[in-house]
Residue, then its C-alpha position, 0 to 999 in steps of 0.5 A: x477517459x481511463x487513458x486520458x486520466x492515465x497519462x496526465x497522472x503520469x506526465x503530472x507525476x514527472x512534472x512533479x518530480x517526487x522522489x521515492x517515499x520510504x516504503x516505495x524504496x523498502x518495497x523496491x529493496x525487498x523486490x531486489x531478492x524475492x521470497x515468499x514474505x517480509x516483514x510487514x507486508x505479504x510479497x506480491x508487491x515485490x514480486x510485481x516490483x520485479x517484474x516491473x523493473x526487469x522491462x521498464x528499468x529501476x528509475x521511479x516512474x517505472x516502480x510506480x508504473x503499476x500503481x497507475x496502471x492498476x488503478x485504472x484497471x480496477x476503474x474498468x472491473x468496477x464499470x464491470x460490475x455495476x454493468x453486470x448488477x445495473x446497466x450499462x450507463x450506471x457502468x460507465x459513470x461507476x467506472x468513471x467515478x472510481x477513476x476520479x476518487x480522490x483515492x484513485x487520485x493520491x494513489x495512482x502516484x505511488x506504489x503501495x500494497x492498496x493498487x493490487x489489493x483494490x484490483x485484487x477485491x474488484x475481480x474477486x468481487x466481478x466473479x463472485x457475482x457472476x459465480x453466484x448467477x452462473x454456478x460455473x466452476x470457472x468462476x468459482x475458481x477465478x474467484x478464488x484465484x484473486x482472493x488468493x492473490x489479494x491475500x498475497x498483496x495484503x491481509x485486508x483481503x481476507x476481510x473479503x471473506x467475511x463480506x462474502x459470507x454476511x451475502x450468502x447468509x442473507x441471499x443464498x444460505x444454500x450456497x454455504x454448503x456448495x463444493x464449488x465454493x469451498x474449492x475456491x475458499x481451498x484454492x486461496x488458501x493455497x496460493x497463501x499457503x506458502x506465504x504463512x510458511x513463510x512466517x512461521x518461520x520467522x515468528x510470525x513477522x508480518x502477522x505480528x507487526x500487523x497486529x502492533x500497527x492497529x495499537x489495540x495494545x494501548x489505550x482503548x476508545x479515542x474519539x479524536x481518530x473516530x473523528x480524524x477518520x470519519x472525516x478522511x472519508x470525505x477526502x477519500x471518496x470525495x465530499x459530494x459522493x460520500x453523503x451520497x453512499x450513506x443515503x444509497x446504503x441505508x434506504x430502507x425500500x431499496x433494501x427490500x426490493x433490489x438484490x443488487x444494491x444489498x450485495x454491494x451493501x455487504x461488500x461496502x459497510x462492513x469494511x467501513x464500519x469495522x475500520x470506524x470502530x478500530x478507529x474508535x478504539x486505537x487507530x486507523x489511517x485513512x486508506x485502510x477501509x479503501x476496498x469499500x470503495x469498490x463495492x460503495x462506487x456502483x452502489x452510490x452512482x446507482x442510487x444517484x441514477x434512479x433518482x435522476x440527480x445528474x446535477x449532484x453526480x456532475x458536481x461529485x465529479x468535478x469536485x474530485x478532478x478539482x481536487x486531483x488538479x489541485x493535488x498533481x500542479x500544488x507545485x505550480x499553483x501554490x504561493x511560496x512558502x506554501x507548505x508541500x505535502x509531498x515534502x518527504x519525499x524531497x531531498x533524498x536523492x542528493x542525499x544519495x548522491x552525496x554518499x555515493x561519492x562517499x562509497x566511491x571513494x572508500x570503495x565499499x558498497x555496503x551501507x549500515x544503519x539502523x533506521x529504515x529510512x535512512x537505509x532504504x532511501x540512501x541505499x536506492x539512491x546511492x546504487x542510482x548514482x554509482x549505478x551499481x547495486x550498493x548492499x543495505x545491512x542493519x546495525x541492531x545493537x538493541x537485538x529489537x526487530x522493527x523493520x525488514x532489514x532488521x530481521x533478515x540483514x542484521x550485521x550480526x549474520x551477514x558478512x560484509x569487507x567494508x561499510x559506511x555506517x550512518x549515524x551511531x556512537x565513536x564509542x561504542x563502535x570502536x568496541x565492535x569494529x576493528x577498524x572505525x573511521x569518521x568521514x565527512x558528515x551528511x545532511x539527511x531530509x528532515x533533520x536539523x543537523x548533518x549527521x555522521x557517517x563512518x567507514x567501518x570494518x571488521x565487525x566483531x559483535x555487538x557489546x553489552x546486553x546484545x553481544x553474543x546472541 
């Protein structure tokens, strides 16, 4: 059933055609010079990127290949753990059941950091509970290696912990004081050590910039993204298993009897519920509580099972296919003039090939801008046309870091022959450069006019407030 659900997502995802999102083209960026952090997420992404690409080659489907795979590899260690706490029927219809939430679904077709974390929680979690039953220090430590990995893929993993401890507190106090459990708590931290090098020696980058995205800084208590969150959740988990999971969690006479059903409680509620109160205070996007899903998944069809509601979980089921179906052919099922929901991704491999005659013809192959979309997606997409690497730096006039590339590829301190620098004032340029040049104007998805492109050379500094620094 995984394989069957794999290849039609990525014979769908070909059909579909899309083009990289910004953050698949930044990631696939930061995989093309490999280091231990970047700015706004941990380096197992671009790591896995790499590796990736050396053997599959640099097109889309292949920076996307482990994203599909991940996610049918987590459906498996889900079947895994409800065989290990239930049996093995609750184990196939929970493997099943994750593989065709609407999460799975959406995410199977992109590259983002929640493919390895999810698979990253689901195995901590499997050798967690096998080291809980078994006390081995094989699993101890395999419990520790892919808490350190998942650290490594995003920092929601260390809410890991905090689940794990709310467990041992209930169900084995004892355990708190186990030398095998600290060796694993000692051994994640030292796989993440080198990424908190990382920033602190760059203040701290990708630590700050999670914090900003949380908006805690800003007005506290918003109701309406309480409720636009809440109500993604039934989006996410699906519309029939969601009402199922709150009934599953919170049974009062199951609670008191079954140790399986607890532990997936505290590895499901507390994410959820700590992602409802952000909510509630500042923001949250809808994905950001997914590894609650893992635990909530066996937890759910269990609760379903021993009440024997075959009709309900069928429907749940069909329920998440409809909408993966409805989701991969929109293309081929919507009327015209429908809106697509996958237009952003649209538009900006012309637009790369557009500026790849433009490189071609100046012979630069350095692009400049300020914006990280624009950046990202013209660099991938122009180095695809010329099929060659084309180099992306920042213009930071400001001096204010707001992405990667401002951080690490400020034109300021990188070095560079020529450029084409996209967007920006005639101005002000010709004070910065010693040589400006306009050329023809470029059309950019999602703005109303072309904007202007410059051939420039010989950077000289940033003037006003920034210059000098």
């Amino acid at each position: 059933m995984l394989l069957l659900l794999v290849l039609w997502r990525f014979f769908a995802g070909l059909d579909a055609g899309l083009g990289l999102s910004v953050d698949e083209a930044q990631y696939y960026l930061w995989s093309r010079e490999p280091a231990w952090g970047y700015f706004s997420k941990p380096p197992l992404i671009a790591w896995v990127i790499a590796a990736t690409t050396q053997v599959c080659g640099h097109a889309e489907p292949c920076i996307r290949l482990p994203a599909l795979l991940a996610f049918a590899a987590t459906s498996w260690v889900v079947m895994l753990i409800a065989r290990r706490l239930f049996d093995a029927r609750i184990g196939v219809f929970s493997g099943l059941a994750f593989a065709t939430l609407f999460l799975t679904s959406f995410y199977s077709w992109f590259m983002t950091t929640d493919s390895l974390l999810l698979l990253c929680w689901s195995l901590a979690l499997l050798f967690f509970l096998r080291a809980l039953d078994t006390d081995h220090w094989r699993d101890w430590l395999l419990f520790g290696l892919f808490l350190g990995l998942g650290l490594l893929a995003k920092y929601a993993m260390g809410f890991f912990v905090l689940c794990a401890c709310l467990a041992l507190l209930v169900e084995d106090r004892a355990r708190l004081r186990s030398l095998r459990l600290w060796a694993a708590l000692t051994l994640a931290l030292l796989i993440l050590a080198p990424n908190l090098a990382w920033n602190l020696e760059h203040e701290f980058a990708t630590l700050r910039h999670t914090a900003e995205i949380s908006q805690l800084n800003r007005e506290l208590f918003r109701p309406a993204s309480f409720l636009k969150f809440s109500l993604a959740q039934f989006l996410v988990m699906g519309p029939f298993l969601l009402p199922a999971f709150a009934l599953a969690a919170f049974e009062r006479q199951a609670w008191s009897r079954e140790r399986a059903q607890r532990l997936l409680v505290f590895f499901s509620v507390p994410v959820l519920a700590l992602f409802l109160l952000l909510a509630l205070l500042s923001r949250a996007n809808a994905n950001w509580a997914a590894a609650a899903y893992v635990a909530a998944t066996p937890l759910t069809i269990a609760w379903l099972a021993r009440r024997n509601h075959r009709r309900w979980l069928a429907l749940a089921l069909a329920a998440n296919l409809l909408m993966a179906a409805a989701l991969y052919h929109w293309h081929r099922l919507a009327p015209a003039g429908a809106p697509d929901p996958f237009q952003q991704t649209r538009g900006w491999k012309a637009a790369g090939q557009s500026l790849a005659h433009a490189l071609e013809a100046t012979g630069c192959r350095t692009i400049i801008a300020y914006g990280r979309a624009a950046l990202v997606e013209l660099t991938y997409y122009s180095s695809r046309a010329l099929g060659e690497a084309v180099a992306p730096l920042s213009y930071v006039p400001d001096g204010r870091i707001r992405h990667h590339f401002h951080l690490v590829a400020d034109i300021a301190r990188r070095p560079f022959d020529c450029a084409i620098l996209i967007e920006g004032d005639e101005a002000r340029l010709r004070q910065e450069f010693a040589e400006v040049r306009p050329l023809a104007p470029l059309s950019l998805p999602n703005e109303a006019a072309p904007v202007p492109l410059w051939y420039v050379q010989g950077f000289k500094g940033y003037v006003g407030a920034s210059a000098g620094r």
